[in-house]
Steps between C-alpha positions, in 0.01 A plus 500: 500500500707768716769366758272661757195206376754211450682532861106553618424185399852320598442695871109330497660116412841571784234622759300168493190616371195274392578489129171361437320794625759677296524336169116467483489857506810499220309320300127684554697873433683343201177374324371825589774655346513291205112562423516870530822546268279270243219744556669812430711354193148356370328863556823626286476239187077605493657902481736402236229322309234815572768751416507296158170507435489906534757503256326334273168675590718858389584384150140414443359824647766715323369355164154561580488806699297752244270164372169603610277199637142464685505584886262262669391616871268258638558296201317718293627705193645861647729786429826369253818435639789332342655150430843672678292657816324205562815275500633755781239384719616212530823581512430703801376252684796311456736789614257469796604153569846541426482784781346239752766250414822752540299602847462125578859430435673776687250445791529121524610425846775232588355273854839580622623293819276476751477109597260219583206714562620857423662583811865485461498305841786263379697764351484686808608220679817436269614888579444403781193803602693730295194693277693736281698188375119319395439801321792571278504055461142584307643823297793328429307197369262704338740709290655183396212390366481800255206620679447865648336388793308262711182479671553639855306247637359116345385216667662162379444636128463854335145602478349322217320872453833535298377194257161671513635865384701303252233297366340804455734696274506146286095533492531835397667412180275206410231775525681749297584243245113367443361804463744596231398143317127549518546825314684324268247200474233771448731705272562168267119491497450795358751449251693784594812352636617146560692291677829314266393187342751278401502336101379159589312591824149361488233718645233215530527132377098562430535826313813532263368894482565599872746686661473444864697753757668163682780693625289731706237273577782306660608832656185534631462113615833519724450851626205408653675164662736773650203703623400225682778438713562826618222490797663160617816681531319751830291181580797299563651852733190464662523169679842556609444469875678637720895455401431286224314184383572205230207586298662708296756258350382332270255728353784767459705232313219536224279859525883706504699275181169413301376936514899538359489236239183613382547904523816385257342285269251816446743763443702251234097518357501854510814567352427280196162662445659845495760409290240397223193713553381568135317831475228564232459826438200512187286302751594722783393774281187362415350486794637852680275596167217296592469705845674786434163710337314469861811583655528827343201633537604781728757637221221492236276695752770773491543464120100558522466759719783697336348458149209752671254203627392448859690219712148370656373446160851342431462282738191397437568441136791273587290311715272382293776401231712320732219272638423447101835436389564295827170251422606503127860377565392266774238330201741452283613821329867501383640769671348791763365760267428756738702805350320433135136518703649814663631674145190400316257665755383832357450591923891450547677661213815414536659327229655142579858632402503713819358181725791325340741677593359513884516106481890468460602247762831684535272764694334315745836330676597824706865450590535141472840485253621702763433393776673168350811682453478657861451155671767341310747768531442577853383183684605214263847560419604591851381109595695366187773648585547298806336182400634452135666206590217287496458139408516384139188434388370124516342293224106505519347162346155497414 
């Protein structure tokens, strides 16, 4: 501490004080202190770990940028995207969270000095009424702390709305994190893309066969424990009559470590899953194909209409071939013939080469590969840059 805190206290022992009144209130800002320093370096280990996980997220949607996949918009089959564009979504929500956190770290308060009950009444008394010297005591204090600044006013503790906006940011991850694994439990049940499985992993002891998403059903499992405890968090603020209750103790002692522990254990999940996420492109293929004939029915309309025909009649034509084809598939044809129907009909007369060439995936995904690029470049690296020192990687045992 400064020679202005040390001969503060040394004047406060001299002058005859009460020291218990004094070192109770030692002791209350020093736990204070200690808990809110763990806070903030906790909030900085979950940015390192996030900041990780977007790395790894980049390499993946580099690869996979122009790799045209199924959109799904209220989980149904709709326009094409890509493997790459789809991985940016969740990478933005995790440049989202890292936002909150930086906010949440810069803005995280120190209690400061400010006694028993929040009044600075035994300070006051130990410069003996002189105000200006409380003040500088708490700025002094506060600075040595490492902290920017303190709450201007508390009662015997900080606001536990602080825990509360914490708990939040924490929450916020947990959420960010389970959606991205139920896309990839849905994802690995399509076939389409799948979560690493190690050589002697065991998907079920009952069927040698399966392949069971445990990493992000365990994702999933704590995310939602974290989800849980973010409500007690503003429950707990709640009750806090007055200048300050007990009540808050010893729930505190497990809602704030067990949300940490937990938010941790699923990013070490996350970045293990996006380390290994095995891609398979023919199957990927195979169903954009399955969809892709009822998908682009407006660019055979034009094809239609510019081959001389009429685009009601189009339409109509289409209609009736895409409810065949549709039934057909769904009872058990092989594959959605809808563009043979289409060539073969005498009415449509345009031959299936030209609906081929309408069908390409590639022209269906708008600007996704570059809108991967863009985000990357632009709103990726710039967060890299200042986190790359994130934590090594932990081993993930399943």
């Amino acid at each position: 501490m400064s020679n202005f805190v040390e001969l503060s206290i040394a004047k406060a022992i001299n002058a005859g004080l009460r020291l218990g009144t004094a070192e109770a209130a030692e002791r209350v800002a020093a736990h204070e202190a200690r808990l809110l320093d763990v806070l903030r370096d906790a909030l900085a280990v979950i940015a390192g770990k996030l900041a990780r996980a977007v790395d790894r997220l980049g390499g993946f949607a580099a690869r996979h940028r122009a790799l045209p996949t199924l959109g799904f918009t209220h989980f149904q089959p709709a326009q094409p995207t890509t493997v790459g564009k789809r991985a940016t979504l969740w990478m933005q929500d995790i440049l989202l969270d890292l936002e909150d956190l930086e906010y949440r770290i810069a803005q995280l308060p120190f209690r400061g000095v400010k006694g028993t009950t929040g009044t600075q009444a035994s300070f006051l008394s130990l410069f003996e009424g002189d105000h200006a010297k409380v003040r500088e005591l708490d700025r002094l204090v506060t600075t040595r702390m490492g902290f920017a600044a303190s709450i201007p006013v508390s009662g015997q503790t900080y606001s536990r709305k602080v825990d509360a906006q914490v708990l939040g940011v924490v929450a916020g991850i947990a959420a960010t994190a389970s959606k991205f694994s139920g896309d990839i439990r849905m994802l690995q049940a399509f076939g389409e893309i799948e979560e690493p499985f190690e050589k002697n992993q065991i998907g079920s002891s009952a069927m040698a066969y399966k392949r069971n998403p445990m990493r992000s059903e365990r994702i999933a499992s704590l995310a939602r424990f974290v989800l849980s405890l973010e409500p007690n968090a503003n429950q707990t603020h709640a009750v806090q009559y007055f200048e300050r209750t007990l009540d808050d103790s010893a729930n505190r002692r497990l809602v704030i470590p067990e949300s940490f522990l937990a938010t941790d254990a699923i990013l070490v999940l996350m970045q293990n899953v996006v380390r290994g996420l095995e891609v398979h492109p023919a199957r990927i293929r195979r169903r954009v194909d399955d969809e892709l004939p009822f998908m682009a029915t407006e660019e055979i309309i034009v094809r239609f209409v510019r081959a001389g025909g009429d685009r009601q009649e189009a339409h109509e034509l289409i209609r009736g071939h895409s409810i065949d084809a549709a039934r057909a598939f769904k009872d058990g044809a092989p594959r959605n013939d809808m563009l043979e129907r289409l060539a073969a009909d005498p009415a449509f007369g345009v031959p299936l080469e030209d609906l081929l060439a309408v069908t390409q995936p590639t022209r269906f995904v708008g600007r996704s590969p570059e809108q991967v690029v863009e985000f990357l470049d632009e709103h990726v690296a710039p967060w890299l840059a200042r986190e790359r020192d994130g934590v090594d990687v932990e081993e993930v045992r399943v």
